[in-house]
C-alpha positions in Angstrom: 131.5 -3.0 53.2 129.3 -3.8 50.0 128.9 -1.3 47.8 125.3 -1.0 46.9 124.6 -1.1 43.3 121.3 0.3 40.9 118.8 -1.7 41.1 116.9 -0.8 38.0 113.6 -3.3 38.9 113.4 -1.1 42.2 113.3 2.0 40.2 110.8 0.8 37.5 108.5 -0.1 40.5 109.0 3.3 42.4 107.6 5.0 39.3 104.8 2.5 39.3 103.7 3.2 42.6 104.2 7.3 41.9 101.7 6.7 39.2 99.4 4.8 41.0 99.5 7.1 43.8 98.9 10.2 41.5 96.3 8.5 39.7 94.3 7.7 43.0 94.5 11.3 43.8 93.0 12.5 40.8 90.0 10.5 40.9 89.0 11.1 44.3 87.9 15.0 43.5 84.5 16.0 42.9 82.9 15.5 39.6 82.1 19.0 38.1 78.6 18.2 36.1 77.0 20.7 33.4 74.1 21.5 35.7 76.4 22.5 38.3 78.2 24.7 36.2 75.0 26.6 34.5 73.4 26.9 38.1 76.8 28.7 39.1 77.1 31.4 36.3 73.0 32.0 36.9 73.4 32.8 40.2 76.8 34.7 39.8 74.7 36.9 36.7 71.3 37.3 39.0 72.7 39.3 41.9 74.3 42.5 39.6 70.4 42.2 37.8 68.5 42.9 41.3 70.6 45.5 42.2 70.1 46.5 39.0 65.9 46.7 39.8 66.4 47.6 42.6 68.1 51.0 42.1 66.0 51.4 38.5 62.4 50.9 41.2 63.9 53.6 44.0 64.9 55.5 40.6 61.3 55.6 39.2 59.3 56.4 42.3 61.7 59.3 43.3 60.8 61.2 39.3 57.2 59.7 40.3 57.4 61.9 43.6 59.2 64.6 42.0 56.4 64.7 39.3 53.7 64.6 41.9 55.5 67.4 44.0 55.6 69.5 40.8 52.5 69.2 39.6 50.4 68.7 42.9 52.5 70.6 45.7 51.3 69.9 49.2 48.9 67.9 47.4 51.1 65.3 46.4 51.3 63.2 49.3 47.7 62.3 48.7 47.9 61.4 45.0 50.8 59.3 45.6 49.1 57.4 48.9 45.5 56.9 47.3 44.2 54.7 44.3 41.7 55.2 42.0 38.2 53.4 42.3 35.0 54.3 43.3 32.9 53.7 46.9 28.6 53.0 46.6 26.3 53.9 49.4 22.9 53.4 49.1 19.6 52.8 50.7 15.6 52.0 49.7 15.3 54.6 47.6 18.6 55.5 45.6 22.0 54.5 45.2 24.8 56.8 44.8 28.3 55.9 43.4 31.3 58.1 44.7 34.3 57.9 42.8 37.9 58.6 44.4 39.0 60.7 41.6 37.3 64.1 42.3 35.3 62.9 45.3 32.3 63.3 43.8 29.2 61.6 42.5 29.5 59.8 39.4 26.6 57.6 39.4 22.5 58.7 41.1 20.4 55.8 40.5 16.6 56.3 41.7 15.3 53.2 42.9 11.4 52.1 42.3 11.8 54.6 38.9 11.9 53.3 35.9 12.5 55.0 32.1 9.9 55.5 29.2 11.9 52.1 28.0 11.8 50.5 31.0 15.7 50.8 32.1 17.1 51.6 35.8 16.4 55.7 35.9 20.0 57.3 36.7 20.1 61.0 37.1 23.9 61.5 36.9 25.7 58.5 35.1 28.3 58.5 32.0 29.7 61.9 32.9 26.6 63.8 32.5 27.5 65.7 36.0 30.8 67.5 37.2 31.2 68.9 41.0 34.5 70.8 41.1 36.4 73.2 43.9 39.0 75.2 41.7 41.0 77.2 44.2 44.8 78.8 44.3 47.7 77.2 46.7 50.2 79.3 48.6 52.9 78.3 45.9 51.1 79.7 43.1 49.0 76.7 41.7 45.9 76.6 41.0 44.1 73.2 41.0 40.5 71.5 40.6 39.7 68.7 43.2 38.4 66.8 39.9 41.7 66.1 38.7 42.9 65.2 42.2 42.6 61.6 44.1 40.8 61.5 47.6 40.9 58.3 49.9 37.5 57.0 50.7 36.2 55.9 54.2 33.0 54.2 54.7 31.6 54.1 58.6 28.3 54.1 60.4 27.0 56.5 62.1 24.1 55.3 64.2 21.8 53.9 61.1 23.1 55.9 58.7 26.3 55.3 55.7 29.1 57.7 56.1 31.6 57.9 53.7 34.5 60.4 54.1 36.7 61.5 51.3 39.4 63.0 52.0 42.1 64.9 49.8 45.2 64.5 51.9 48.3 66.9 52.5 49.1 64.9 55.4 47.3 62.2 58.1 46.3 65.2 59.6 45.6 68.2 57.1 43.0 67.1 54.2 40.4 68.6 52.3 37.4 66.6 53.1 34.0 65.8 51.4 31.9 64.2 53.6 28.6 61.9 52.6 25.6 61.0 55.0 23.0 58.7 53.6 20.0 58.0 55.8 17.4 55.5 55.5 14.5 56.1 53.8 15.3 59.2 52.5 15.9 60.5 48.7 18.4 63.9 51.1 22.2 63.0 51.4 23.9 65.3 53.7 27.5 66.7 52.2 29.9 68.7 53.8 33.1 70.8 52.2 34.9 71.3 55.1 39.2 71.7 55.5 41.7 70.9 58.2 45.1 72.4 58.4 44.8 74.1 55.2 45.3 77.8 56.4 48.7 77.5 55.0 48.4 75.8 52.1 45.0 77.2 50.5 45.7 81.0 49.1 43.0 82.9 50.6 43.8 85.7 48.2 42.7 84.0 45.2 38.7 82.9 44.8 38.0 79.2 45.8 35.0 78.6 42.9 32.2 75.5 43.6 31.1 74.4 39.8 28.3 71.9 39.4 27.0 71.1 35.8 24.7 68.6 34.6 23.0 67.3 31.6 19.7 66.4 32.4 18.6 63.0 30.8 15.9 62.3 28.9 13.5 60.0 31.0 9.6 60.0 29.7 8.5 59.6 26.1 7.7 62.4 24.9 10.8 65.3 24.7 9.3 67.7 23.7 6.5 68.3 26.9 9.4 66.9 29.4 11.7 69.6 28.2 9.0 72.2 28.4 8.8 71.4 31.8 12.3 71.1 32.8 13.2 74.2 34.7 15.8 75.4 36.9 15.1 76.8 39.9 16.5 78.2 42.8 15.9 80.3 46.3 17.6 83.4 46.5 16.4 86.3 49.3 14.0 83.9 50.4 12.1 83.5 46.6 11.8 81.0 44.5 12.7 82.0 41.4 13.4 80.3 37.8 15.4 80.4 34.4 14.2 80.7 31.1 15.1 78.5 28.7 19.2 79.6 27.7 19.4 81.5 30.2 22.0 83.1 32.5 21.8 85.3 36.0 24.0 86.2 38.3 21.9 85.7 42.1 23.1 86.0 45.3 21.7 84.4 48.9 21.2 81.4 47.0 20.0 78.9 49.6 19.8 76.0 47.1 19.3 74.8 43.1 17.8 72.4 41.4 18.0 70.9 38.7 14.6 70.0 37.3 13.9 67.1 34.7 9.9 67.0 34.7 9.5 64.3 36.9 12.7 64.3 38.8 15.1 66.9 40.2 18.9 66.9 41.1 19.0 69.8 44.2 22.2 71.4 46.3 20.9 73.1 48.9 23.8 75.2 51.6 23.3 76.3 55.1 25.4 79.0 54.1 23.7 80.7 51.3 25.6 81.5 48.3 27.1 84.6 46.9 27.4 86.0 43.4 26.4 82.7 42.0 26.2 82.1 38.5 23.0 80.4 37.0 22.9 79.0 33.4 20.4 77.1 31.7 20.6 75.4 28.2 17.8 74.1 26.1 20.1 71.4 24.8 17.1 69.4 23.3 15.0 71.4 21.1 13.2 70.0 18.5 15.5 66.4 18.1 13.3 63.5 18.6 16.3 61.4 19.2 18.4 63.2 22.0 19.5 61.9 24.7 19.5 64.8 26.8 16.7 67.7 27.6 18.5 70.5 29.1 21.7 71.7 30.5 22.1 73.3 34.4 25.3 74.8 35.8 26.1 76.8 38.8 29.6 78.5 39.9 29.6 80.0 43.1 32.5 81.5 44.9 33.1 79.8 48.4 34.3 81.5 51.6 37.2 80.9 53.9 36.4 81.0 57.8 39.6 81.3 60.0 41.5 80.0 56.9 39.1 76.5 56.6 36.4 75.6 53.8 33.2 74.9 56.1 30.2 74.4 54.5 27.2 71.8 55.6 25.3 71.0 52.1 22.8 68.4 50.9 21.9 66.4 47.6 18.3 66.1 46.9 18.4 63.0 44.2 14.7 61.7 43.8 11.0 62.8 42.1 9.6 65.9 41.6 6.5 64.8 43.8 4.6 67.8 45.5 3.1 65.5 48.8 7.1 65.0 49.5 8.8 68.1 48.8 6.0 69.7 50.7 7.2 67.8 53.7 10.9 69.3 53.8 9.0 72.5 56.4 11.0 75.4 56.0 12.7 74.7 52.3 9.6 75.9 49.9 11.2 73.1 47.7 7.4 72.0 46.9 7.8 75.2 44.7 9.5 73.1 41.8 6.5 70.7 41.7 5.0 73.9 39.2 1.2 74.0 40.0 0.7 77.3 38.5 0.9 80.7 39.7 -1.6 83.0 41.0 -5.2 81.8 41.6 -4.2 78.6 39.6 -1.4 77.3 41.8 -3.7 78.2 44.9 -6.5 75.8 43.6 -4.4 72.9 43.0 -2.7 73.5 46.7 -5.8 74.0 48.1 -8.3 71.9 46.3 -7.6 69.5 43.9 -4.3 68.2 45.7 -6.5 67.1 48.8 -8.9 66.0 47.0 -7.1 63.3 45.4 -4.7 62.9 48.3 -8.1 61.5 50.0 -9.4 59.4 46.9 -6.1 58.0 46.4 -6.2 57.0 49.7 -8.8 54.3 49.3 -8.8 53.8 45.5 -6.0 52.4 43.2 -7.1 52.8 39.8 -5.7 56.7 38.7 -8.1 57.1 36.1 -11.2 56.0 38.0 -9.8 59.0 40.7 -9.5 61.7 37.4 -13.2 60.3 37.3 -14.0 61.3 40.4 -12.5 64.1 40.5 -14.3 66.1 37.7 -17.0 64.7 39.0 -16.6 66.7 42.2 -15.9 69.7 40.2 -18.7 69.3 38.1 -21.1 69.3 41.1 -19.2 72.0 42.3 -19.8 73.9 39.6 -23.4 73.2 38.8 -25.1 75.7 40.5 -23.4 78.7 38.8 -24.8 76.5 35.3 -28.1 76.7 37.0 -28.5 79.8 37.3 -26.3 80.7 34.0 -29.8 78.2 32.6 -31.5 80.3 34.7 -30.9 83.9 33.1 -30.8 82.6 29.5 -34.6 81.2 30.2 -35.2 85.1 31.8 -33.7 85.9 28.4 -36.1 83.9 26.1 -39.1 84.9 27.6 -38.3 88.8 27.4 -36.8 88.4 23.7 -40.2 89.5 22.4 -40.2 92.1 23.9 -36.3 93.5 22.6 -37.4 92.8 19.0 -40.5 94.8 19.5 -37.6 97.9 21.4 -35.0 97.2 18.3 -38.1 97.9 15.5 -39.6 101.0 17.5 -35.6 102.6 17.7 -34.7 101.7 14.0 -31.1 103.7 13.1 -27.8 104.2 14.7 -29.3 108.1 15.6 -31.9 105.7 18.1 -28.7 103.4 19.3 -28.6 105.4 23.0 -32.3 105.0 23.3 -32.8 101.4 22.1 -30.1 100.3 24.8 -31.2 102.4 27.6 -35.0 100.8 26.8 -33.3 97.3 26.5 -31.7 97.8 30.3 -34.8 98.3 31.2 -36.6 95.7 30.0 -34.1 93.4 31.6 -33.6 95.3 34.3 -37.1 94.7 35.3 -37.2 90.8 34.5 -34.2 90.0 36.7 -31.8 89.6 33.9 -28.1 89.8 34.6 -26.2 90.1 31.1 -22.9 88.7 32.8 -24.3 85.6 34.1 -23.7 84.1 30.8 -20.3 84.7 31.0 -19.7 83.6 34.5 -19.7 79.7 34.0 -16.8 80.3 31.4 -14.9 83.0 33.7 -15.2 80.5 36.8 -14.2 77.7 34.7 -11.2 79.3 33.3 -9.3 78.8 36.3 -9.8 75.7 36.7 -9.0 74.5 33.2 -5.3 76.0 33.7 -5.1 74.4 37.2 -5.2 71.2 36.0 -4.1 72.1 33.0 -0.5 72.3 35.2 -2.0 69.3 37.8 -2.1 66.3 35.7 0.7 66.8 33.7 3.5 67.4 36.6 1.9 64.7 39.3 4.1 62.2 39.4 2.0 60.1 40.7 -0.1 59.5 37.4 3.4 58.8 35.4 3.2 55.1 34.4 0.0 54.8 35.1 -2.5 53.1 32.7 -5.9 53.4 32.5 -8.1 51.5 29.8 -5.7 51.5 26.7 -3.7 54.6 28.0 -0.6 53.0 29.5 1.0 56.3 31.0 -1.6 58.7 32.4 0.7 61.3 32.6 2.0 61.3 28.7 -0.3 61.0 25.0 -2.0 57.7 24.7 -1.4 55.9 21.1 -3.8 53.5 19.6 -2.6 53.9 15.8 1.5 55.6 15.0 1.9 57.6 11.7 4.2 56.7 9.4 4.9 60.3 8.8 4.7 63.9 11.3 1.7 66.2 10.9 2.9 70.2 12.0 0.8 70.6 15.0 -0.1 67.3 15.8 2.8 64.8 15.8 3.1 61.1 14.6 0.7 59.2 16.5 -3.3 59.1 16.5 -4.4 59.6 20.0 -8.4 58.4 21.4 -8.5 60.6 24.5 -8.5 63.6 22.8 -10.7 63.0 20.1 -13.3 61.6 22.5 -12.9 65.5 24.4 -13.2 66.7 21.2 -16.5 65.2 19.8 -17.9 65.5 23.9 -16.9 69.5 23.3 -18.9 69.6 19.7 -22.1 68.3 21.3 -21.7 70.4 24.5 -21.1 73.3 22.2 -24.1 72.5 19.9 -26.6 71.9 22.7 -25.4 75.5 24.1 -25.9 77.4 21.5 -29.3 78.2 21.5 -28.7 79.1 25.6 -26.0 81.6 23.9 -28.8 82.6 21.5 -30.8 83.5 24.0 -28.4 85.1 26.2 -27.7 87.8 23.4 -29.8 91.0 22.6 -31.5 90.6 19.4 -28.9 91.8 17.0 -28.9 95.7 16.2 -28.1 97.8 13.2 -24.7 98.0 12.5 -23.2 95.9 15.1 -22.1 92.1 14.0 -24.2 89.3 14.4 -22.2 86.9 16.7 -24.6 84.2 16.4 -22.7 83.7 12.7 -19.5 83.8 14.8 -21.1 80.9 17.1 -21.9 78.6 14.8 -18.2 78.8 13.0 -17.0 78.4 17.2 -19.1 74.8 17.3 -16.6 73.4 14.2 -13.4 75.6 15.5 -12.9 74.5 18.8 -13.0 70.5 18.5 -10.7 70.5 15.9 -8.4 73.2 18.1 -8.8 70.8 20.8 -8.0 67.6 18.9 -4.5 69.4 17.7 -3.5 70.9 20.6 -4.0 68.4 23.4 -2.6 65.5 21.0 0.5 65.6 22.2 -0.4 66.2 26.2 -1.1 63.9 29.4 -3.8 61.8 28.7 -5.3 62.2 32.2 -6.4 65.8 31.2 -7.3 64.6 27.8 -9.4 62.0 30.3 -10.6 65.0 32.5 -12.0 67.3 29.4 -14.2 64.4 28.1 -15.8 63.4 31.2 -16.3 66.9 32.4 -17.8 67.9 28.6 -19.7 64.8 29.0 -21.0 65.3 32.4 -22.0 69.1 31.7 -24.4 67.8 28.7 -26.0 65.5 31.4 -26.6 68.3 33.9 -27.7 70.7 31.2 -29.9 68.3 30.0 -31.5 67.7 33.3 -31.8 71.4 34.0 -33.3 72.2 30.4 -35.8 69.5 30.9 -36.7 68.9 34.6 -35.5 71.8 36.7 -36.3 74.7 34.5 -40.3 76.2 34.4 -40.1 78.7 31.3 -44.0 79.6 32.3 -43.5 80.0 36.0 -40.6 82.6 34.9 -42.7 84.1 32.6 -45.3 84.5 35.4 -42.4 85.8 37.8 -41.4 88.2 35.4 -44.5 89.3 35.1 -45.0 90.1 39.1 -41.6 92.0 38.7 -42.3 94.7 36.0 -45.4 95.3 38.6 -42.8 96.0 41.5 -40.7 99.4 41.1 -37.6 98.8 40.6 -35.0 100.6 43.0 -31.6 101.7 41.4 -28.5 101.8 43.0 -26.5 104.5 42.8 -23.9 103.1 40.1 -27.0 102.6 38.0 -28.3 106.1 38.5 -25.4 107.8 37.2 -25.1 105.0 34.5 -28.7 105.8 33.9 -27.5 109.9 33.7 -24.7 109.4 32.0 -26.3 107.5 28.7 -29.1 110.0 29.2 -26.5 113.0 28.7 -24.6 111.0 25.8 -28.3 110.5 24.5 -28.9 114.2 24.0 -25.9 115.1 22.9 -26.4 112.8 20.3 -29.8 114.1 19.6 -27.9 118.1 19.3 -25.5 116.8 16.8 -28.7 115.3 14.7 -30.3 118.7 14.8 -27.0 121.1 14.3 -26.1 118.8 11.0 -30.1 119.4 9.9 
């Protein structure tokens, strides 16, 4: 058999086809690109980083919750479920904004109002106004609903906007403020009420309601809209008020309000309020340039029923306008509107508040109605001038007749007997010394009823008439580049016009005022002297003090002077007969005269004082 021997080309081309067969392998694997590569360590860093998240998220909202729980309690739940923001409900006369944080009203804007300046009229915007509940919890914390986040809900109930906010301890136990806006209707009804809070509200500790607010500065002058900025409230069924920086302590509180002039900011409670605090600060003064009047604030403690806040409230956001407040029967809110007290406020009620109730009814123009009006009054009054004309014409004829009394009685030792001659004299003509003085007495009232009418009706604010653009402020027709004490910085027409109307009226009466007085007697003054100084006093008086006040009553004064000259005039000159009085006095000294009883002892009693008088003369002789 043949041996087989190396055959070295069989060897060189088994190592050939090894290498070709390695080679082949090698380049059928896939081709590991850059991209691929980067893409792979990306996604094999990501996953350890959104663990990483992950954890630090659960991480930050466990402190979160632990901080709530710490700070908040039971109240927690609710500051970690709701968000801050704010909810607006409104209707045809206001809007009111509502913000989550404290539940309460951050914004009042009064619709159809405008400022002095003519901007949108808020009562309660840039955190002018605070309502806070401060009360205890059952694990010793004490916390203010201010600081604390309520979930709003906005339904409809019927036609009305209801928007609940609620201050959660759960779905189910809540502290709840609770908003009803009507159309239609400046009243918002508010309820504090609790559910499932019996265990979380400490009813050991005193659950405090605190309202403050500063009052905005609305019309242009300050000064006269702070002086009648008031707070008032109704406590045992009166209406009562604060002076300026003032405090009280009230209790049966049924509501307060706030009042800015011409508009008012009012809480009222079904459930009066006890042990209230009431504070009141004139934050204004004298600064021209502030932007607030006054500053109200009321803390009242609130109680517990069965463990549960339950209290049925309303906010009163609107004008201070009597025809309106007048209509909420059974509140005496019309109180606020300030008509005066006493006869005064029962004239304006009575009288002058129908009276232009009817004219406005039919007539637009305010300052033809202020026409009107003191026309009415005027004719009104016109009799009592009659017969005020009347007497001093009785006076003039008899003055003779007192001169000839005054030279036959000379000396104060003859004073008894002079006067008691003098009564008689008159006595017999039908003289009644008073009925000079009655026109002025009956007119007093009147002058302080409207002093209080045309200043506080709303319905004259904004209101021009001729160059007066705001009835129920000063008219301007020429601004001072520097402040007179007294009078102020402007130049007003109204009152100077009163004041030259109340010169004339003053000059044409003084010779009825001469009349009027007895001739003058030895040693007593002459007040004709003091009369003729009045004539130049009481314009310029007039001018100065009313500068600064509503030019409607400015209005008022001048007419009413002016119209009293007229009727005086008319009396003097075609109603009065100074010989047929003459003649009538005449006929009466003929007629015995019978005394009443008060004039008998009068009579008696000068009679007595006469002859004492008369001893004393002799003893000193």
């Amino acid at each position: 058999m043949e041996q087989k021997k190396f055959d070295l080309n069989s060897f060189i081309g088994m190592l050939l086809l090894g290498g070709i067969m390695l080679w082949w392998m090698n380049t059928q694997k896939p081709e590991v690109t850059p991209e691929t590569t980067t893409q792979t360590e990306q996604t094999t860093d990501t996953t350890p980083v959104q663990n990483n998240v992950t954890e630090t998220t659960f991480l930050n909202d466990s402190l979160k919750q632990i901080a709530l729980q710490n700070k908040f309690g039971a109240f927690a739940y609710g500051a970690s479920t709701s968000k801050e923001g704010s909810t607006t409900i409104e209707n045809d006369l206001v809007k009111l904004t509502v913000d989550n944080k404290g539940g309460q009203i951050i914004e009042a804007l009064v619709k159809n109002f405008k400022t002095y300046d003519s901007l949108p009229l808020y009562l309660v915007k840039d955190k002018n106004a605070s309502f806070n509940i401060n009360f205890g919890t059952t694990d010793n914390r004490i916390l203010n609903t201010k600081d604390l986040l309520f979930t709003p809900t906005l339904t409809k109930n019927g036609e009305s906007q209801v928007l609940s906010m609620k201050l959660k301890v759960a779905e189910d136990k809540f502290l709840e403020y609770r908003y009803e806006m009507k159309e239609g209707d400046y009243r918002v009804g508010f309820a504090v009420r609790s559910q499932g809070l019996s265990n979380v509200i400490n009813s050991s500790q005193e659950i405090n309601l605190d309202w403050n607010l500063k009052g905005f500065r609305h019309e242009k002058s300050l000064k006269t809209e702070n002086m009648y900025s008031y707070y008032y409230y109704k406590a045992d069924d009166e209406v009562e008020y604060l002076q300026m920086n003032d405090d009280e302590v009230a209790s049966d509180i049924d509501w307060v309000a706030f009042k800015q002039h011409f508009f008012s900011s009012i809480l009222t409670s079904e459930t009066p309020l006890n042990n209230a605090t009431l504070k009141s600060v004139d934050f204004a003064g004298e600064d021209v340039d502030s932007v607030y009047t006054k500053t109200y604030g009321v803390k009242a403690p609130l109680a517990l029923t069965n463990g549960e806040l339950n209290y049925n409230m309303q906010w009163f956001y609107g004008p201070t306008d009597y025809n309106l407040l007048k209509s909420y029967e059974g509140t005496s809110l019309d109180e606020i509107a300030d008509l005066g007290w006493g006869i005064f406020g029962f004239l304006n009620r009575t009288v002058f508040y129908p009276v232009f109730n009817l004219l406005k009814g039919f007539i637009g123009n305010y300052g033809l109605i202020i026409i009107l009006m003191t026309i009415v009054v005027r004719i009104i009054m016109s009799p009592v001038l009659y017969k005020s004309y009347l007497s001093s014409a009785k006076m003039k004829v008899i003055r003779p007749e007192m001169e000839e009394i005054n030279k036959k009685y000379p000396g104060k030792e003859n004073a008894m007997k002079r006067q008691q001659e003098i009564m008689a004299v008159q006595r017999k003509a039908g003289v009644n010394m008073m009925s000079g003085c009655i026109p002025a007495l009956m007119q007093m009232p009147v002058f302080f009823a409207l002093f209080k009418f045309f200043p506080t009706n709303i319905d004259f604010r904004q209101k021009g008439f001729l160059w007066a653009n705001d009835l129920s402020s000063y008219d301007t027709i020429f601004k001072l580049p520097f402040k007179i004490p007294f009078y102020g910085d402007h130049v007003s027409l109204f009152p100077i016009l009163a004041s030259i109307a109340i010169f004339f009226y003053m000059k044409m009466n003084q010779s009825q005022q001469a009349n009027m007085q007895a001739p003058p007697q030895e040693g007593m003054p002459d007040m004709s002297k003091m009369m003729k100084w009045m004539i130049y006093f009481s314009p310029i008086m007039m001018l100065f003090f009313f500068n600064n006040y509503a030019s409607g009553l400015s209005l008022y004064y001048f007419i009413s002077n002016l119209l009293t000259i007229i009727i005086m005039f008319v009396i003097k000159n075609y109603v009065i007969d100074e010989d047929k009085i003459h003649a009538l006095i005449e006929e009466n000294k003929k007629k015995p005269v019978k005394k009443s009883k008060f004039r008998e002892r009068l009579d008696a009693a000068m009679k007595q004082a006469q002859e004492q008088q008369e001893a004393q003369r002799r003893g000193k002789k």
